[in-house]
Every structure is written in C-alpha cells, then in structure tokens.
C-alpha positions in Angstrom: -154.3 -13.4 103.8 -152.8 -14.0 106.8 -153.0 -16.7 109.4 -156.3 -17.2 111.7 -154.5 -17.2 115.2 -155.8 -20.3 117.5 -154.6 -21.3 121.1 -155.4 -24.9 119.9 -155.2 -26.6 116.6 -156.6 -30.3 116.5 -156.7 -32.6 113.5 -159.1 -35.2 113.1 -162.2 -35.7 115.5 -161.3 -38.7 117.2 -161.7 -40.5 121.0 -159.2 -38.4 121.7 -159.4 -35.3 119.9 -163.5 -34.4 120.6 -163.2 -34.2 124.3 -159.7 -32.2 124.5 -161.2 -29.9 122.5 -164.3 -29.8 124.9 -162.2 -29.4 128.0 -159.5 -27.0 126.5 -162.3 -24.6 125.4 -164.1 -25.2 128.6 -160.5 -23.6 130.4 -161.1 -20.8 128.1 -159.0 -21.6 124.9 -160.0 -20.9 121.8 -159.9 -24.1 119.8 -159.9 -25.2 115.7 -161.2 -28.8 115.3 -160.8 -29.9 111.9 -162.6 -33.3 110.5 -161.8 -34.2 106.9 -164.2 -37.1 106.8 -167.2 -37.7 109.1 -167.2 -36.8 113.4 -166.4 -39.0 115.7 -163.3 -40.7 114.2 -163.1 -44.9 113.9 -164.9 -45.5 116.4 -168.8 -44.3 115.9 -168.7 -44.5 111.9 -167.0 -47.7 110.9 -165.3 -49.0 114.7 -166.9 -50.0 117.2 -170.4 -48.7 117.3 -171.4 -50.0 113.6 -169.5 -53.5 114.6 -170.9 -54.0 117.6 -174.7 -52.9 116.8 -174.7 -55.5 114.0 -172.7 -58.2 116.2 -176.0 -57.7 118.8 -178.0 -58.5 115.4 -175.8 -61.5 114.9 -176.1 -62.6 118.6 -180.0 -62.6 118.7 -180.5 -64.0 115.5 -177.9 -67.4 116.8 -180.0 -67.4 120.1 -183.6 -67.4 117.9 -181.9 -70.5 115.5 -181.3 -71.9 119.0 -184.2 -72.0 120.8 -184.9 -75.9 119.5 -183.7 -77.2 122.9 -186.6 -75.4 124.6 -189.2 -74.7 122.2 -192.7 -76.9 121.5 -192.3 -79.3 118.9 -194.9 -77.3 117.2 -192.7 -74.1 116.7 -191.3 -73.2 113.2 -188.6 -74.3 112.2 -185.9 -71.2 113.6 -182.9 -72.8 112.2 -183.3 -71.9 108.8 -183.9 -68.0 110.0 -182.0 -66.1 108.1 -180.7 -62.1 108.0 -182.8 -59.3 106.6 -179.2 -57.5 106.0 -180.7 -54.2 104.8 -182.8 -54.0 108.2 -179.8 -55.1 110.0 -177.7 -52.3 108.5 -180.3 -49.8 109.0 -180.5 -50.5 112.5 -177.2 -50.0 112.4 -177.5 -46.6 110.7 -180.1 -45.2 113.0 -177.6 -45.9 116.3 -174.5 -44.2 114.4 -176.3 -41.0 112.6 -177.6 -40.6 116.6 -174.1 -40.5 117.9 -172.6 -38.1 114.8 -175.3 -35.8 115.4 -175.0 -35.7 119.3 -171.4 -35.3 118.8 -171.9 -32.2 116.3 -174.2 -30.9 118.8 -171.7 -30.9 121.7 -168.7 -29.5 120.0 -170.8 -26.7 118.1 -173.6 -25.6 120.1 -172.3 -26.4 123.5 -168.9 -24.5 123.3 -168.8 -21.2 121.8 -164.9 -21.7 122.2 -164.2 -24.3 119.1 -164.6 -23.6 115.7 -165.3 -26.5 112.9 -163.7 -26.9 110.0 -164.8 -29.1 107.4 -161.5 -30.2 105.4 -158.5 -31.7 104.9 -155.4 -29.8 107.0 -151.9 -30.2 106.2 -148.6 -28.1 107.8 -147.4 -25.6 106.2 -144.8 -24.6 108.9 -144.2 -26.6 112.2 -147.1 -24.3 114.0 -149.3 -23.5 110.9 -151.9 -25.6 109.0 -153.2 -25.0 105.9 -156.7 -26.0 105.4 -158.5 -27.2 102.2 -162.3 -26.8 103.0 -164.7 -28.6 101.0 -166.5 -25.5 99.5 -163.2 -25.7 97.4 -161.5 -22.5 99.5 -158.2 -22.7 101.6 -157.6 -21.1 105.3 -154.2 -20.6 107.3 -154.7 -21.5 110.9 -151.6 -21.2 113.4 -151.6 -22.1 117.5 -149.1 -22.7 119.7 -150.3 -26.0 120.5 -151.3 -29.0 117.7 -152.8 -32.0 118.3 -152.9 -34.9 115.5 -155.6 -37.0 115.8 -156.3 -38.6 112.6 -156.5 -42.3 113.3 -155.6 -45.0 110.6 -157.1 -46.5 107.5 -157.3 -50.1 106.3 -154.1 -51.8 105.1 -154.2 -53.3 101.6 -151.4 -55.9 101.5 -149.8 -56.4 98.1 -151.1 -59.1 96.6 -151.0 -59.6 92.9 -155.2 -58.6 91.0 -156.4 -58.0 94.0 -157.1 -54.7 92.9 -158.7 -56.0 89.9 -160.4 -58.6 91.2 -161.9 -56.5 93.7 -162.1 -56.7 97.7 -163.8 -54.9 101.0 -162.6 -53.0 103.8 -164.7 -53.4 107.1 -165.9 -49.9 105.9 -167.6 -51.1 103.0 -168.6 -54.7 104.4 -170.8 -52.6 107.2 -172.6 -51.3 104.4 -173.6 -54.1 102.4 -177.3 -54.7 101.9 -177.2 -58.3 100.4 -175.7 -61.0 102.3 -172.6 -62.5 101.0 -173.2 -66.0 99.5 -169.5 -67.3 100.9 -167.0 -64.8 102.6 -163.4 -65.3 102.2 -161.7 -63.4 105.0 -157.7 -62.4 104.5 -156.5 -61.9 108.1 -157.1 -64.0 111.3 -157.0 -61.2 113.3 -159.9 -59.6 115.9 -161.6 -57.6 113.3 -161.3 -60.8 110.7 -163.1 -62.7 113.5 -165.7 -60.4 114.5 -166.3 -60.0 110.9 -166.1 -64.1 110.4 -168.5 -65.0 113.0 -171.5 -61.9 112.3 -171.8 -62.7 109.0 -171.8 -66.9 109.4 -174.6 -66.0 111.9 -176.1 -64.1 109.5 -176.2 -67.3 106.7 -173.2 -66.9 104.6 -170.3 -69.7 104.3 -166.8 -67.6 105.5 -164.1 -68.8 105.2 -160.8 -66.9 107.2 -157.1 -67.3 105.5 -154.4 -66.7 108.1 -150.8 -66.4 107.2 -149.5 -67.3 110.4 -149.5 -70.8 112.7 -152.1 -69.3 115.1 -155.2 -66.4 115.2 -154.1 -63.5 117.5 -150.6 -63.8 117.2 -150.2 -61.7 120.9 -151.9 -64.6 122.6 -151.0 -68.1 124.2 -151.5 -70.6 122.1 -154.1 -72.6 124.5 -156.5 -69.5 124.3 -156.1 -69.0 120.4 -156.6 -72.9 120.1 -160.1 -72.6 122.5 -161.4 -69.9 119.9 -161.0 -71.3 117.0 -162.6 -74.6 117.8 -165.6 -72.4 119.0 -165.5 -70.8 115.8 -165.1 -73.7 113.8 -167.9 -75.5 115.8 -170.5 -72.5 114.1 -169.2 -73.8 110.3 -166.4 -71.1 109.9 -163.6 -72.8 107.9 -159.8 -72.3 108.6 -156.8 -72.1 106.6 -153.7 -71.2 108.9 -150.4 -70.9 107.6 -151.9 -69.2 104.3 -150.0 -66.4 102.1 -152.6 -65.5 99.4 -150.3 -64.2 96.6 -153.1 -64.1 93.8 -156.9 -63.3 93.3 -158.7 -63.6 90.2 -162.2 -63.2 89.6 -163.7 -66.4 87.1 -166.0 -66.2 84.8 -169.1 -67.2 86.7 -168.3 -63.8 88.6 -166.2 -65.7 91.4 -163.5 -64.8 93.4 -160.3 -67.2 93.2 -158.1 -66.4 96.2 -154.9 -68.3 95.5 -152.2 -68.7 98.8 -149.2 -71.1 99.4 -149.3 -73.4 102.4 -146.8 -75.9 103.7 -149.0 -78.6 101.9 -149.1 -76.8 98.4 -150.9 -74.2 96.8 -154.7 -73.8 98.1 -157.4 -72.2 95.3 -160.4 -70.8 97.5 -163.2 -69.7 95.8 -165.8 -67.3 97.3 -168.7 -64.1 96.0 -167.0 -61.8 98.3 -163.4 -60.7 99.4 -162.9 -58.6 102.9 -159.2 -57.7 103.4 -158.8 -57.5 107.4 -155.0 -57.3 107.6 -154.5 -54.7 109.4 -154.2 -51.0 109.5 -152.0 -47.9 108.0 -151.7 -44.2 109.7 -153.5 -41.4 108.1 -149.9 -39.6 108.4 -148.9 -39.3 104.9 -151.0 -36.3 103.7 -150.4 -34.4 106.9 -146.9 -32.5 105.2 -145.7 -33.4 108.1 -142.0 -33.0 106.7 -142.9 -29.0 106.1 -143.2 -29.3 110.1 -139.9 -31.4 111.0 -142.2 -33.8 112.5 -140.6 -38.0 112.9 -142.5 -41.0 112.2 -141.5 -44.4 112.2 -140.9 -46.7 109.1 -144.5 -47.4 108.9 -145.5 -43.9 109.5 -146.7 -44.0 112.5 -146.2 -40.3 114.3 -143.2 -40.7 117.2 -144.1 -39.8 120.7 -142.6 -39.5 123.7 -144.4 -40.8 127.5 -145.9 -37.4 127.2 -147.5 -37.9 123.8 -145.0 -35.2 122.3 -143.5 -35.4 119.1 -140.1 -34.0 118.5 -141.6 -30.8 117.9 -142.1 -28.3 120.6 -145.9 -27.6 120.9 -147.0 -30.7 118.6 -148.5 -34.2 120.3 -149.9 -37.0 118.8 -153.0 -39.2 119.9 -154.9 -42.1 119.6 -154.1 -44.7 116.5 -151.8 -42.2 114.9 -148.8 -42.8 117.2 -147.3 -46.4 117.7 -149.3 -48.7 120.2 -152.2 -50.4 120.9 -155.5 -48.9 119.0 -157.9 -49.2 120.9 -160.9 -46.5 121.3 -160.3 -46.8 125.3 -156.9 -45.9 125.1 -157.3 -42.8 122.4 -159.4 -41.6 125.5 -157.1 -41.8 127.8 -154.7 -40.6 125.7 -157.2 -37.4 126.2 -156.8 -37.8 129.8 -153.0 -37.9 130.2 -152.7 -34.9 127.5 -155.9 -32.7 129.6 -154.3 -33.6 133.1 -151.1 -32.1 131.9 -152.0 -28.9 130.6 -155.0 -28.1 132.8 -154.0 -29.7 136.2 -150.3 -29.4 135.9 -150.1 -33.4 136.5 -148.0 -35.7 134.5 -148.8 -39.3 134.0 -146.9 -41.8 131.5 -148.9 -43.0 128.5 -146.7 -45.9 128.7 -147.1 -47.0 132.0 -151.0 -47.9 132.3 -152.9 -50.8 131.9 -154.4 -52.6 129.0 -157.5 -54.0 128.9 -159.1 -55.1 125.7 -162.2 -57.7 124.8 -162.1 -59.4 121.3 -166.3 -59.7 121.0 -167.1 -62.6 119.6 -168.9 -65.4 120.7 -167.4 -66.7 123.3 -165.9 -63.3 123.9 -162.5 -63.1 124.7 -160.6 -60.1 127.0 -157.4 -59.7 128.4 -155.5 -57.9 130.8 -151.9 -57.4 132.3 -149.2 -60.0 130.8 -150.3 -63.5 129.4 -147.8 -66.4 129.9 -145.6 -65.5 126.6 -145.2 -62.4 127.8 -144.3 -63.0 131.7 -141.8 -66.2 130.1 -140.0 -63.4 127.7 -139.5 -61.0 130.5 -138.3 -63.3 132.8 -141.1 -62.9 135.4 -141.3 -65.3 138.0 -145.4 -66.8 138.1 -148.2 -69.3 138.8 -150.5 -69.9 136.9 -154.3 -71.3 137.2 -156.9 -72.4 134.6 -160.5 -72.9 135.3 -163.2 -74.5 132.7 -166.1 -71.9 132.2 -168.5 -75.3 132.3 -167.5 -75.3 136.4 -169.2 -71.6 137.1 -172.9 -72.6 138.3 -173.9 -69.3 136.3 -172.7 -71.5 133.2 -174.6 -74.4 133.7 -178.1 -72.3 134.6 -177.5 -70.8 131.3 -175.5 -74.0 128.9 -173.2 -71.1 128.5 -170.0 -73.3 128.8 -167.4 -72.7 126.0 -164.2 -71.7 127.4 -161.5 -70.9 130.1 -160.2 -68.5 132.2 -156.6 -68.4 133.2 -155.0 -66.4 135.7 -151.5 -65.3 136.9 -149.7 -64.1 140.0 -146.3 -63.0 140.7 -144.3 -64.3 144.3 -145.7 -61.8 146.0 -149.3 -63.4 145.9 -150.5 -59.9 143.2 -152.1 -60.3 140.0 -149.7 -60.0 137.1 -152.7 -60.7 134.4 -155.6 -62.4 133.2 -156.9 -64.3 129.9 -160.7 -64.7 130.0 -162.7 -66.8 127.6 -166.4 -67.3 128.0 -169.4 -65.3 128.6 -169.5 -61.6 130.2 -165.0 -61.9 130.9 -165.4 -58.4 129.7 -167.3 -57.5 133.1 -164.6 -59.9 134.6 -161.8 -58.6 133.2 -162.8 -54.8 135.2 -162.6 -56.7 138.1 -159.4 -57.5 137.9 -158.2 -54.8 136.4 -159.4 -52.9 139.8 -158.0 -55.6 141.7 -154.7 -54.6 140.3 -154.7 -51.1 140.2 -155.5 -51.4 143.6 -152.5 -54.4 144.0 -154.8 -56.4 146.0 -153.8 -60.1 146.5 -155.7 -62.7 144.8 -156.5 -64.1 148.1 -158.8 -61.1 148.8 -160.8 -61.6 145.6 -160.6 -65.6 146.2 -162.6 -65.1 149.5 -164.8 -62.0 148.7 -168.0 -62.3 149.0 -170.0 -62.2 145.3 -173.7 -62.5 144.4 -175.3 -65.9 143.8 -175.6 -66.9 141.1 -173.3 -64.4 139.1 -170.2 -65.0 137.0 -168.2 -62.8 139.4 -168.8 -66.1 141.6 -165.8 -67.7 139.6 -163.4 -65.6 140.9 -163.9 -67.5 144.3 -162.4 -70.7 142.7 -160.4 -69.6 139.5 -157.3 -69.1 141.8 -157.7 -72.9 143.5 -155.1 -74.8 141.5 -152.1 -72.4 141.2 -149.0 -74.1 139.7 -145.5 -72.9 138.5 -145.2 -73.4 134.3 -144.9 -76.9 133.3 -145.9 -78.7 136.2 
C-alpha cells in the first residue's frame, strides 16, 4: 500500500507539537499528529500539572499543621495531620483526565484538518514515517514537512542492583496511593526537590543524595545554600557529595542505598527509592538513521536557531533537541516554528529569554545571567541583595525565608535576577518585562506599586548596588 500523503507530519503531542498542529491546519494544511503514549506530552500527564496539583496538596496541608501560632488552645492538635495519599492522587487525577480530554477535544473535534494516530512512528525514509498503531496494523504516512516532538523519559543511572532492588520514576511516585514510610531521593536536582519537600509534607522521612558539592548545580552558591537550609529546617536530610554505587534490598524488605563520600562509605536505609537524575531523549526508536537525521552523543536531536535538523523539511521541538526543558519554552518553540512558516518572520530560538521557577517552598525563579554566569563571560556588573524579611508584605504574612538578588550591567539595564521567597515567580515577570523592554532599574526603583504587595520590593531591592567582592 502506498504512502498516505500529508502536508504535515508531527510526532509526539507535546507543548509544542498540539498547537502547531492547531495553527497549521487552521492555515489550511492537512496535518497527521501521532501520540504513542497519552496527549498532552510531559507536561499534563506526569510534568507539571500532576506535580504541581499535588504540591498545592502539600502546601495546604503545611499551612493547616501550622495554624498553632493562631489557633485557640482548644483546637486539635493539626500537627500530627497527616496525607490521605489516595485522595490526594485522585485529586490529582480529576485535574489531569480534564486537561487530556480537553486536549482530545480540540485537536479532533475542533479541526477537521488533523488526523490522530494512535501509535508509535518511526522513519522509514527522510520524509516518510511508518506507523505502528495499536490495533496491531502499520500505515505509511509521507509530508514535506516533519516535526519531532517526542520529549524525554527518565534517566536511570547505572548503578549496580538497582534494578533488582527496585526504584521509581516521578511517573510512578505520582501514582502511589500509600505514603512512603522514608524516601530516599537520588538526585538534588528541581524535580528531586519538589519531590523531597511534597512528600516530607505529606509525613514521610526523605532523605535526598546529591553527588555533587551543591543542589542546582546552575546556581550561585549563596541561593543553593538559602534552599537547602529551608529545606532542611522542614526535616529533609542531606547527603551532598554522594555517589550511590550499590542498592540492595534487606531482608526486612528495605532498601540499602550504598554511596562513597569524601568521609567514607554512607549505608542509607529507606521503604522507597525515587531516581530523579535526570532525563534521556525519546530519540532512539525514532530510525532516525533511515532518515540521515544527527543527534548529539546523548541523543539529543541537533538543531539549528531555526529549529531545523540537518535535514531539509525536518525540525525538532521542545525536550527532544539540546537546551533547557522547560514546558514554557516547548511553547515557544511553537511560536518561533508557526511565525516562520505562516508569517514569513524569523526569530532565533537561541536568542530569548529564560525564565524558570523551581516550586518549592520558598519557591525559587530565575531569570537573565546569575553571578557565575556574568563572571565566566566576563560581564562587567553590580550586584544587590535584599532579605525577603525587609518586604512589609513578608512581615503581614511571617512569610520571610529568603533573598532576592539583582544585577545590572554599566549601562544602569538589568542583566538578571535570582529570586527566593514567596510569589518571585510573579516577580520574576516583572523583570523579565522590564528587560525585554531594557528599562533601567531606576524606572522600576521609583515606580509606583500597590501597598502592601510584594511588587513593593522592587522599590528598594536595587538600594545597595556594589561591584563583586566589595
């Protein structure tokens, strides 16, 4: 049989790949959209929407174990309030099977253009894809244009019976329905933190193994420092510096995680294993070798500023390509690839700016360069760093954990900022317009903000400005 003709071929329905399709069959394409797994990509089945729903769970049970400071003395006592874990994830069930369906909705009753396919696709030929549906039957599709979409998957270090032993991904953590008597968490990065912190606020002990000196290895070391004390101050244990080499299960059931240190070898014991150390591209059962298509040593698809691989016709988007993975960024990948095809405007993917929020409690975001970053590119900058205890919004609401620091280049512009505290997400957009707009941070120092809002910090963040190391 031959090949179905397409204008459009897209793998994987992703950030990025859902609303291309929408907008390219909007222009009159005729699009194929082909999911192997479940709609929506990372992001609304085991990314952010299923993370952050049960973080809110985690944030409202902490505030109720809280409310001793300002509660009758003849309240119950909220402290010992523990997670209902199987309502928790059911809540967090109802808000994701909402966003799959609405997504199935738009893409197949909304657009007469795009066509579903339920299966896995692999090339065949640098502009044909072979299909393997899950009713056990194959299709040829062929287009012009390709889009790979298909995101990543958890990365399982090698580390000698952890297979046996047994571990989690996030995936499958998300989904337990009994709470976790002690965590062990292998990877100090955001998703092992987001992870550590929900489930101590849910009631189990977590510990978090890091192999290097410092969590978040792309950020100063002052901000890394501030969020681990906060973290450690809820009862999550650190052990930095940590290569786990073994795990074992004993024979009371436990897990033995066994990891060299610069002190000696460290035997952590735990009920439950969750592997957060990093992620892997879905690239290797793409045949992307049938097409001539290059990926790096870790198989990450190559692109250029334009999102094209080497291969006429063929682009790459969101997590599959090298770069930050982020769900905001897959979108705009969307945005650079739509503007250039529909609207005949080009726009560097390289060359735009990078916010991102780590959300835990205190939250942390970031945008533009940090200090390492301006030091190693030889940027000229001052720098400013304001308690979050010196906002009056903190002290109306004993919100106070944390810092925010600032930086400006010579010519008085914003070159970044690192926020720590509460709402810096919602801070962080400020500046970000602030820059895009390359205002000078004494226009946000004497704007005029609501009373009594965090916004108000911005006023005095930018007081004490000082060269490095002064």
């Amino acid at each position: 049989m031959p090949a179905t003709a397409f204008d459009v071929l897209i793998i994987g329905s992703g950030q990025a790949g859902n609303p291309l399709a929408t907008a390219l069959a909007g222009a009159g394409r005729r699009v194929a959209l082909i999911e192997e797994n479940l709609l929506g990509g990372s992001c609304i089945n085991y990314g952010c929407s299923p993370t952050k729903a049960l973080l809110a769970t985690a944030e409202r049970l902490h505030q109720l174990r809280t409310t001793a400071t300002v509660a009758a003395p003849d309240v119950p006592d909220a402290a010992q309030l523990r997670v209902d874990l199987a309502a928790a994830v059911a809540r967090k069930d109802v808000i994701v099977q909402a966003m799959r369906d609405g997504t199935r909705d738009n893409l197949t009753k909304e657009h007469d253009n795009i066509t579903l396919f339920d299966g896995h696709a692999a090339f065949t030929a640098p502009h044909t894809l072979q299909v393997a549906l899950k009713d056990g039957s194959a299709r040829d599709l062929t287009a012009p244009l390709i889009f790979i979409n298909t995101g990543t998957r958890a990365a399982i270090p090698e580390v000698e019976g952890l297979a046996e032993a047994g571990y989690l991904t996030t995936t499958q953590l998300l989904d337990l329905k009994e709470l976790p008597e002690h965590l062990l968490i292998l990877g100090g990065g955001y998703i092992g933190l987001e992870f550590g912190q929900m489930f101590r606020r849910f009631g189990s002990r977590v510990t978090i193994v890091e192999s290097g000196p410092q969590l978040l290895e792309r950020e100063d070391d002052d901000v890394c420092q501030g969020l681990q004390e906060a973290l450690t101050a809820e009862g999550i244990e650190f052990v930095m510096g940590a290569r786990a080499h073994r795990v074992s299960r004993g024979a009371d059931g436990q897990l033995i995680l066994t990891a060299r240190t610069s002190a000696g070898e460290r035997r952590l014991r735990g009920t439950h294993l969750l592997v957060a150390t990093g992620r892997r591209p879905n690239s290797d059962k793409l045949g992307l070798g049938f097409a001539g298509i290059k990926t790096d040593e870790k198989g990450y698809v190559l692109v250029n500023n334009n999102l094209q691989t080497n291969v006429r016709g063929v682009y790459a988007l969101g997590d599959i390509h090298p770069g930050p993975q982020f769900t905001h960024i897959s979108y705009d990948d969307y945005r650079v690839v739509r503007d250039a095809l529909l609207h005949g405007q080009r726009r560097s993917a390289r060359q735009r700016p990078l916010p991102y929020c780590v959300f835990t409690d205190p939250p942390l975001a970031r945008i533009g360069l940090n200090e390492g970053q301006a030091q190693e590119q030889k940027i000229p900058y001052r720098v400013a760093t304001m308690p979050v205890r010196t906002i009056g919004r903190a002290q109306h609401t004993s919100e106070a954990q944390g810092f925010w620091k600032v930086m400006v280049g010579d010519d008085d512009r914003l070159l970044g900022a690192t926020l720590l505290g509460p709402e810096v997400g919602e801070i962080m957009a400020i500046i970000e317009v602030a820059m895009a707009g390359r205002l000078k941070y004494q226009q946000l120092q004497e704007m005029i903000f609501a009373h009594p809002t965090w916004a108000e910090g911005l006023n005095n963040v930018f007081r004490e400005l000082e060269r490095p190391g002064k």
